[in-house]
Backbone atoms as SQL, in Angstrom:
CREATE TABLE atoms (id INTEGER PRIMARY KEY, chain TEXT, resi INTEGER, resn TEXT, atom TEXT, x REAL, y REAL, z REAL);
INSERT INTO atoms VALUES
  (1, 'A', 1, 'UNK', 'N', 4.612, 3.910, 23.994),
  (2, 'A', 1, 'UNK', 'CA', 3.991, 2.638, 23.660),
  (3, 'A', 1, 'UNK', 'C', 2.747, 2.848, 22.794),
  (4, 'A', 2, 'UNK', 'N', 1.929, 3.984, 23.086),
  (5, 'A', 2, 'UNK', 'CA', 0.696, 4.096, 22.457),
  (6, 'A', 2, 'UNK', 'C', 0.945, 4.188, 21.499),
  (7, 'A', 3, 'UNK', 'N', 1.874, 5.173, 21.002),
  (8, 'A', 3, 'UNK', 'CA', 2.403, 5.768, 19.674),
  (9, 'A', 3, 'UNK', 'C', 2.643, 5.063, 18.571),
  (10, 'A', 4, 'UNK', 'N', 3.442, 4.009, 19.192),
  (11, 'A', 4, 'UNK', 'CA', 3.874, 2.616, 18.421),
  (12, 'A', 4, 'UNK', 'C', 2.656, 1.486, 18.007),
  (13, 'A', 5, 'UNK', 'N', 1.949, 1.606, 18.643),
  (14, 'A', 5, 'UNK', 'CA', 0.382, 0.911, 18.496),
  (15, 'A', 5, 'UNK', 'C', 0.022, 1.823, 16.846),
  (16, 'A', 6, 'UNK', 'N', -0.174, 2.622, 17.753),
  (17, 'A', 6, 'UNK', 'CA', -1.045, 3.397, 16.613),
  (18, 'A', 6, 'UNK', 'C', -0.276, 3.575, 15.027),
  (19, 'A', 7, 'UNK', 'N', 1.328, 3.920, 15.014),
  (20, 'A', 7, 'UNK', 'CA', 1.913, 3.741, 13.973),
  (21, 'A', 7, 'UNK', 'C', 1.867, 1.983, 13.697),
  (22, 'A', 8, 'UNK', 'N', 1.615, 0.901, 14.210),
  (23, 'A', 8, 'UNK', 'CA', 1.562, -0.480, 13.321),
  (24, 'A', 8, 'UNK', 'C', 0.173, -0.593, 12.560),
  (25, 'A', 9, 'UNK', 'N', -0.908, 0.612, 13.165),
  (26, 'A', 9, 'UNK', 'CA', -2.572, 0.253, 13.106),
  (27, 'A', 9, 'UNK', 'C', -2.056, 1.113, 11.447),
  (28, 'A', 10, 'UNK', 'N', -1.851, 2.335, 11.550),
  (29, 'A', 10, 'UNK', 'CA', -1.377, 3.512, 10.326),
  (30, 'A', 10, 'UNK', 'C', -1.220, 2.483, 9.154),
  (31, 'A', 11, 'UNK', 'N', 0.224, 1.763, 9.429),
  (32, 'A', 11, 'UNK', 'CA', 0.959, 1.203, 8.618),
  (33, 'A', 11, 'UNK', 'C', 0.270, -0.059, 8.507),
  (34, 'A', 12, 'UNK', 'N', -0.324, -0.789, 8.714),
  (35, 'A', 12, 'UNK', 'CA', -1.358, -2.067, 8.249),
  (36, 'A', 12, 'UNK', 'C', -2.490, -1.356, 7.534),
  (37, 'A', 13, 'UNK', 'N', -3.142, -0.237, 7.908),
  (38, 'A', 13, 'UNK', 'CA', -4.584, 0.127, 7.535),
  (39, 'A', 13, 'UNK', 'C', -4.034, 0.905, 6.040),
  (40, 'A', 14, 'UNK', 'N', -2.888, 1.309, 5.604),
  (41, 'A', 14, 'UNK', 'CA', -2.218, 1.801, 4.529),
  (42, 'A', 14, 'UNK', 'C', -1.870, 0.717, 3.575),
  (43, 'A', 15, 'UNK', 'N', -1.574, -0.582, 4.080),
  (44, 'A', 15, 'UNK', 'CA', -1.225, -1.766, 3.211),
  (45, 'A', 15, 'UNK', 'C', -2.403, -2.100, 3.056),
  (46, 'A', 16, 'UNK', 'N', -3.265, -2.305, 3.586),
  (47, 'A', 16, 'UNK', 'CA', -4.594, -2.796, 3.362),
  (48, 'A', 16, 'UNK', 'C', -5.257, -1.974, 2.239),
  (49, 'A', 17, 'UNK', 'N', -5.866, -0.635, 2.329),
  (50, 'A', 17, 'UNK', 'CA', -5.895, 0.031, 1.591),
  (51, 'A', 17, 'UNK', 'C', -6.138, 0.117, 0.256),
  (52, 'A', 18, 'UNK', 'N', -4.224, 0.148, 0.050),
  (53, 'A', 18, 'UNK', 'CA', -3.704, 0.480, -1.389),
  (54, 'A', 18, 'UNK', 'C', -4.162, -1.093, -2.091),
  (55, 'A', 19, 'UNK', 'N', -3.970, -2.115, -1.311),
  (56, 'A', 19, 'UNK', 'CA', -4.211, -3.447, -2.014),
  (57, 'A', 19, 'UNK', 'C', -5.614, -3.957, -2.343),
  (58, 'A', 20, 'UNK', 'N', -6.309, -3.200, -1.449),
  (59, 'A', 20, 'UNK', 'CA', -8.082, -3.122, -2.227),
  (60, 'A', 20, 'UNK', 'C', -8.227, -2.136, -3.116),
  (61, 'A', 21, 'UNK', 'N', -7.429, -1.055, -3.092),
  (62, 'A', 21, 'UNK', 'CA', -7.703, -0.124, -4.250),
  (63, 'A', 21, 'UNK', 'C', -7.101, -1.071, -5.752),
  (64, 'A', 22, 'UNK', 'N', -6.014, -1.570, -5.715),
  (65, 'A', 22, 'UNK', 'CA', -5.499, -1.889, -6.646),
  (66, 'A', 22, 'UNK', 'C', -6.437, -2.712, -7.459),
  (67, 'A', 23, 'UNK', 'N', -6.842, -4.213, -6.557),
  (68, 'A', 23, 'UNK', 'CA', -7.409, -5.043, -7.017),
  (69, 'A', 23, 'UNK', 'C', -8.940, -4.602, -7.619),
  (70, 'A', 24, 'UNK', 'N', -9.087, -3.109, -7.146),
  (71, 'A', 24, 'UNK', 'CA', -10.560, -2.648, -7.155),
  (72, 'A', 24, 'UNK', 'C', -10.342, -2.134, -8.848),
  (73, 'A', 25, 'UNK', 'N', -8.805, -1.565, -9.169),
  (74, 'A', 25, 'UNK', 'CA', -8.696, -1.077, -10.243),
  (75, 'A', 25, 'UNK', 'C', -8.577, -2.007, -11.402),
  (76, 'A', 26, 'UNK', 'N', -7.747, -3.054, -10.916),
  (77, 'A', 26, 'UNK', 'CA', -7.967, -4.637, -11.730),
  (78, 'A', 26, 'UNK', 'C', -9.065, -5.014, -12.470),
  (79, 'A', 27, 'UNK', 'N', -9.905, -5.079, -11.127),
  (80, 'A', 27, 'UNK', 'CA', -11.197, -5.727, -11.977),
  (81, 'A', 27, 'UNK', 'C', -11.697, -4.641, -12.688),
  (82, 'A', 28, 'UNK', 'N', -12.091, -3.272, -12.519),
  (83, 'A', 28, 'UNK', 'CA', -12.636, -2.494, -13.480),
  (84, 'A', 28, 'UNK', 'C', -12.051, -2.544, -14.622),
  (85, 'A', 29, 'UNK', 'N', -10.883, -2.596, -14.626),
  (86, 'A', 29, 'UNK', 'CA', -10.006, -2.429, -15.911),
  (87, 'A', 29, 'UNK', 'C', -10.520, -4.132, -16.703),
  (88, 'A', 30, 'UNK', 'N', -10.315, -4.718, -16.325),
  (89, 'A', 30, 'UNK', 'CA', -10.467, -6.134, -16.381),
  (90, 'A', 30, 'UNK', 'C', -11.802, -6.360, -17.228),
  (91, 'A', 31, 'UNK', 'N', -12.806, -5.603, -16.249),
  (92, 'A', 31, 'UNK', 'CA', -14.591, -5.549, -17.299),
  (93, 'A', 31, 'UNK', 'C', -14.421, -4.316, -18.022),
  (94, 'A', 32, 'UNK', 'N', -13.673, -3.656, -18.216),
  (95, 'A', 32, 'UNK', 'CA', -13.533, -2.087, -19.771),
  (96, 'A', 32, 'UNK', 'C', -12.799, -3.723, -20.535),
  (97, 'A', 33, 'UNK', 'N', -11.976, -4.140, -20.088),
  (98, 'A', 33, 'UNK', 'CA', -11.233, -5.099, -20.991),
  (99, 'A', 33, 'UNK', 'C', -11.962, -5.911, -21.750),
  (100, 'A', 34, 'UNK', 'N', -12.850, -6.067, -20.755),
  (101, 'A', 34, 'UNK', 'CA', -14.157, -7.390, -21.465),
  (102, 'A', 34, 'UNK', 'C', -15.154, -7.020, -22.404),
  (103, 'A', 35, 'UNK', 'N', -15.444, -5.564, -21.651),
  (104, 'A', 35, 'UNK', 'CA', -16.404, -4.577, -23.067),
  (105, 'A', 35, 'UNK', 'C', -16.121, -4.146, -23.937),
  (106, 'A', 36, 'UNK', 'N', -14.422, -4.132, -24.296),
  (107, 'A', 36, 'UNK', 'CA', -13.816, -3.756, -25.608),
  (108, 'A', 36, 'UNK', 'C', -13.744, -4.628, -26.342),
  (109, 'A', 37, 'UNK', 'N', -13.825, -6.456, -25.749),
  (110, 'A', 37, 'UNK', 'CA', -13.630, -7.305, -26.578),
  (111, 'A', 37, 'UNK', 'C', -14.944, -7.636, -27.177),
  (112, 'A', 38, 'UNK', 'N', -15.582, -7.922, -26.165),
  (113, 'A', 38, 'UNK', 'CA', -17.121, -8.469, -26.415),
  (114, 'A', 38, 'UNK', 'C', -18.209, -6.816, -27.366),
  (115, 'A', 39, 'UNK', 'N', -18.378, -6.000, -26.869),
  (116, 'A', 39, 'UNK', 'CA', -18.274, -4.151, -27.783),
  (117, 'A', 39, 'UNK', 'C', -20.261, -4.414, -27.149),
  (118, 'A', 40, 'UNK', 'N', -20.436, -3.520, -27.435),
  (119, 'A', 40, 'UNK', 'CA', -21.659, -3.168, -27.097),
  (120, 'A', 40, 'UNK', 'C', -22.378, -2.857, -28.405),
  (121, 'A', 41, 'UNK', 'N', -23.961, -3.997, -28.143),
  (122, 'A', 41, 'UNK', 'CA', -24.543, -4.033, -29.594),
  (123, 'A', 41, 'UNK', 'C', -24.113, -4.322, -31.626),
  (124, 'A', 42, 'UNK', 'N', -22.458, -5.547, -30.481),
  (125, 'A', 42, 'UNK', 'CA', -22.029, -5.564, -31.957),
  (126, 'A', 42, 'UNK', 'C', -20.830, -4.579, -32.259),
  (127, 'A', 43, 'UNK', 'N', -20.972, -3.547, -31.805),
  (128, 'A', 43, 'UNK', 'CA', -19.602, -2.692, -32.112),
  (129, 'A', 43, 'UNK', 'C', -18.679, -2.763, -31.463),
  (130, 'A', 44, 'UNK', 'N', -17.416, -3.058, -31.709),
  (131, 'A', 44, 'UNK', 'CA', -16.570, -3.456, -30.923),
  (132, 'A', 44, 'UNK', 'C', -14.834, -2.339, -30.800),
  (133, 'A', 45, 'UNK', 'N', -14.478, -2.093, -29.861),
  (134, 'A', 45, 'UNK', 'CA', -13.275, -1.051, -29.837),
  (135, 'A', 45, 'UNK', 'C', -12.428, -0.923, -30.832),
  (136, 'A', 46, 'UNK', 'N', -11.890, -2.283, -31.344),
  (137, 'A', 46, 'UNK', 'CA', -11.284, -2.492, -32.262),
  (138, 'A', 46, 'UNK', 'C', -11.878, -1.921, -34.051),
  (139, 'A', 47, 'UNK', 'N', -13.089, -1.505, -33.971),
  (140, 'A', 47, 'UNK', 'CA', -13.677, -0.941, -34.785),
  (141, 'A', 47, 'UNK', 'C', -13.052, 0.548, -35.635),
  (142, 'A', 48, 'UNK', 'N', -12.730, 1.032, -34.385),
  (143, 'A', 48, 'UNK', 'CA', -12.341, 2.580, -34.452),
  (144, 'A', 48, 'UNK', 'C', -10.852, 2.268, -34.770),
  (145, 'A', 49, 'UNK', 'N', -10.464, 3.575, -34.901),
  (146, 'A', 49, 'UNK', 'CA', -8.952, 3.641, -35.354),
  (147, 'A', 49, 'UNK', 'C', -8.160, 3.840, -34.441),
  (148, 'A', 50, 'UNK', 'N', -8.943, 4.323, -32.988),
  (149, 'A', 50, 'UNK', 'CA', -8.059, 4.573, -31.751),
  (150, 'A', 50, 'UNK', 'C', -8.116, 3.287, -30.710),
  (151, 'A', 51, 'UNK', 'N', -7.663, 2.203, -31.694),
  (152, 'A', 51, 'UNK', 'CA', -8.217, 1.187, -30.061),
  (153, 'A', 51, 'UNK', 'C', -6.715, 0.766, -29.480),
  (154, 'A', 52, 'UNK', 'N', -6.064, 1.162, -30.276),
  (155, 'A', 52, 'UNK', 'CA', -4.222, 1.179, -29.372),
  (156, 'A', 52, 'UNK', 'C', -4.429, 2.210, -28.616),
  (157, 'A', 53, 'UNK', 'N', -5.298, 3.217, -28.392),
  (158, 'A', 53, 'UNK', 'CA', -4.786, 3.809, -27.040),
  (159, 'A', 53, 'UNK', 'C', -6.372, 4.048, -26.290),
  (160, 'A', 54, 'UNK', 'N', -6.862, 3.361, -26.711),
  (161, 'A', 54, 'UNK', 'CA', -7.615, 2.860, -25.741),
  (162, 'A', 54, 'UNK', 'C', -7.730, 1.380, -24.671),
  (163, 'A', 55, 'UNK', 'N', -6.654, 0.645, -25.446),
  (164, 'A', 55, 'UNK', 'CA', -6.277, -0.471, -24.739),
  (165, 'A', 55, 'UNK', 'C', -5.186, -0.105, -24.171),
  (166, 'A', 56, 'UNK', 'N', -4.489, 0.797, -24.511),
  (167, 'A', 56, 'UNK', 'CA', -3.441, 1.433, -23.384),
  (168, 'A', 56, 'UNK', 'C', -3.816, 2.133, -22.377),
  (169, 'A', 57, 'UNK', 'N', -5.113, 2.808, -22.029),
  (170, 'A', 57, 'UNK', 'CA', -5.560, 3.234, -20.706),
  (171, 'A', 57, 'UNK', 'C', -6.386, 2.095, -20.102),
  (172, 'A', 58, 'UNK', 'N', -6.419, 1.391, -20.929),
  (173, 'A', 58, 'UNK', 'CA', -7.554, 0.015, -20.067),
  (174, 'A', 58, 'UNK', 'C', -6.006, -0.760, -19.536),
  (175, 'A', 59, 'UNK', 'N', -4.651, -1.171, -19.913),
  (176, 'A', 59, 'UNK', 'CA', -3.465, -1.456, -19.107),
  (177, 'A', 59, 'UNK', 'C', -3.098, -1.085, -19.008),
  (178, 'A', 60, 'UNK', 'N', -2.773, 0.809, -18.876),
  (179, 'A', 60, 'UNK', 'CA', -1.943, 1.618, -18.286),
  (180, 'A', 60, 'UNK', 'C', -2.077, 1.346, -16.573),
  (181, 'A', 61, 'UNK', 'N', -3.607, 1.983, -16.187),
  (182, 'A', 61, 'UNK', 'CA', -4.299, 2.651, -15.321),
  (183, 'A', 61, 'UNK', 'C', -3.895, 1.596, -14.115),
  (184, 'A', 62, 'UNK', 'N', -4.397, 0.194, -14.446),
  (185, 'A', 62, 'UNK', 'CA', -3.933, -0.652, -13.482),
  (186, 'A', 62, 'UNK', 'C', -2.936, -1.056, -13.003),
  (187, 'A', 63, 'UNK', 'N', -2.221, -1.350, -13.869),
  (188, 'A', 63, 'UNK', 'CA', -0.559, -1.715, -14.184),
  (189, 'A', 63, 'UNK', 'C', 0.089, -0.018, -13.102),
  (190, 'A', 64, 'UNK', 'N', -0.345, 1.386, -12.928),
  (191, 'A', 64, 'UNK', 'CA', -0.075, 2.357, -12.410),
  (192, 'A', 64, 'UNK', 'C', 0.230, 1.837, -10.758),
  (193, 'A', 65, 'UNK', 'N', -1.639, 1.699, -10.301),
  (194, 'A', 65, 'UNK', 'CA', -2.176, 1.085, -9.197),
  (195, 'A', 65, 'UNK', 'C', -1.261, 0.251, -8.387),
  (196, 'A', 66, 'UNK', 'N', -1.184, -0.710, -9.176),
  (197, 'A', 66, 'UNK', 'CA', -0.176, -2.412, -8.593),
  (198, 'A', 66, 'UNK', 'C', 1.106, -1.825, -8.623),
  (199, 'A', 67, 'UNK', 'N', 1.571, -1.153, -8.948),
  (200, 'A', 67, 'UNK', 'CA', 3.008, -0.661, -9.200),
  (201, 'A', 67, 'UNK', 'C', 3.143, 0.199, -7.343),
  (202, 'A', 68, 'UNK', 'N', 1.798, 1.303, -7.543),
  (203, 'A', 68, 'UNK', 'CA', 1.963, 2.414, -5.808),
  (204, 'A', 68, 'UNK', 'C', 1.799, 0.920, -5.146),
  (205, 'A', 69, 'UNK', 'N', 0.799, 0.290, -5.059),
  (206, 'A', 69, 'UNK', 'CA', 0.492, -0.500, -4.331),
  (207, 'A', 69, 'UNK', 'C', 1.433, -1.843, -3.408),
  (208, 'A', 70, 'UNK', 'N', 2.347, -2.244, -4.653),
  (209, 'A', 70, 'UNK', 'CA', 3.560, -2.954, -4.109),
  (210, 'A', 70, 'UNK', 'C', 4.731, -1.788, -3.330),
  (211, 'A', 71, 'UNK', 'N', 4.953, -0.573, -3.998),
  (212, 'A', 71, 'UNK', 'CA', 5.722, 0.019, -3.540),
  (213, 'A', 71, 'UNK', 'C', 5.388, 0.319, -1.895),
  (214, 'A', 72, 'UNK', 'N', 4.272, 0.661, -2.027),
  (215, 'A', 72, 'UNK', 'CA', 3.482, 1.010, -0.694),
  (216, 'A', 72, 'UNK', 'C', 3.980, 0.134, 0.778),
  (217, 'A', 73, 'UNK', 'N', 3.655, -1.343, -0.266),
  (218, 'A', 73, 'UNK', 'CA', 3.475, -2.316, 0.498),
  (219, 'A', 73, 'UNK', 'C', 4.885, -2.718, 1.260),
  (220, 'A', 74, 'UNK', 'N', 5.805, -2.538, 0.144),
  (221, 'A', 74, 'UNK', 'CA', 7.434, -2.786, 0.712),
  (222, 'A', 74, 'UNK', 'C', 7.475, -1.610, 1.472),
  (223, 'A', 75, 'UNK', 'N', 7.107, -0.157, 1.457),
  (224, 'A', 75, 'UNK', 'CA', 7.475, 0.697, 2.345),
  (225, 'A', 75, 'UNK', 'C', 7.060, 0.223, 3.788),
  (226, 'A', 76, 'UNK', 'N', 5.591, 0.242, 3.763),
  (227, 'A', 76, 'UNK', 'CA', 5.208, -0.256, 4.893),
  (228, 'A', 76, 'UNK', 'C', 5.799, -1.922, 5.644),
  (229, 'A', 77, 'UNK', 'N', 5.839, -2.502, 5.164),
  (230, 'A', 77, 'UNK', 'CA', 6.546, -3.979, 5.563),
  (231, 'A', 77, 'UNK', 'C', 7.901, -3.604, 5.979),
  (232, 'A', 78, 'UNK', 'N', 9.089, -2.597, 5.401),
  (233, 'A', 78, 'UNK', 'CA', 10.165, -2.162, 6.253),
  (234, 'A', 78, 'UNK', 'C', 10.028, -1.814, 7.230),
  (235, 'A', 79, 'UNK', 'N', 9.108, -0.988, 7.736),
  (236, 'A', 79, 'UNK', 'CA', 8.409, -0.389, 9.363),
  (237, 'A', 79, 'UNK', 'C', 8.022, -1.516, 10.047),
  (238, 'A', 80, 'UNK', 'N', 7.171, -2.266, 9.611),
  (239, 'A', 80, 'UNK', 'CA', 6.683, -3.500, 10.376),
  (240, 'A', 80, 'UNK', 'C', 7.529, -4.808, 11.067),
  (241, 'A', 81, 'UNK', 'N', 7.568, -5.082, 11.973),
  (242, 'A', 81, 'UNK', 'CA', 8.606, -6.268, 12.929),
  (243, 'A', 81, 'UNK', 'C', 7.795, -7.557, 11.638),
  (244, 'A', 82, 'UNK', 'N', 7.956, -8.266, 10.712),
  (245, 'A', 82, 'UNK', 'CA', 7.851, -9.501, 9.883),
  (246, 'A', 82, 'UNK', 'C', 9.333, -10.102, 10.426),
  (247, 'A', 83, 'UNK', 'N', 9.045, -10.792, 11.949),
  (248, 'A', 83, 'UNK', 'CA', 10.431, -11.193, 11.979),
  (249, 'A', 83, 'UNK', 'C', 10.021, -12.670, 10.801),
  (250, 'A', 84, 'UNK', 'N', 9.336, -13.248, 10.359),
  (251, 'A', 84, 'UNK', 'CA', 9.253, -14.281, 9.913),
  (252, 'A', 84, 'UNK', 'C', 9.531, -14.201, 8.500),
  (253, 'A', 85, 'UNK', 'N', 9.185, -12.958, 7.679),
  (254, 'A', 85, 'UNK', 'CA', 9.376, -12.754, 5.824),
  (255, 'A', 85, 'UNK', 'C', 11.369, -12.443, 6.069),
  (256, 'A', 86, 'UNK', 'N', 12.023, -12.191, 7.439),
  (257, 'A', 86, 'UNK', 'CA', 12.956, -11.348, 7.172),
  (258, 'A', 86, 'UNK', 'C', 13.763, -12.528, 7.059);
């Protein structure tokens, strides 16, 4: 019985987690997003010749995140009794 406690605490504190990490990666990505548009002192990303792959690590990185993060989330939700999502 304990065991089973402790694997639902595992498996919630793992969904929880990954889904604050994600959203944590969101918004950072989200304000690099905002400082490439808006640029600092006038200069702006789009300036340079590399701003296609610099806007590809500003939506790679997150887009990565949300990807473990749902996966995570369906792993863990198969373990979990949701008699109500089933």
């Amino acid at each position: 019985m304990m065991r089973s406690a402790l694997r639902k605490v595992t498996l919630y504190a793992l969904m929880v987690t990954t889904a604050v990490a994600a959203l944590a990666v969101v918004l950072w990505s989200a304000a690099g997003f905002l400082m490439m548009v808006v640029g600092d002192c006038g200069v702006t990303a789009f300036d340079f010749a590399d701003w296609p792959l610099q806007l590809s690590f500003v939506l790679a990185v997150p887009a990565v995140f949300v990807f473990v993060a749902v996966k995570v989330w369906r792993y863990c939700s198969r373990r979990l009794p949701f008699s109500s999502l089933r």
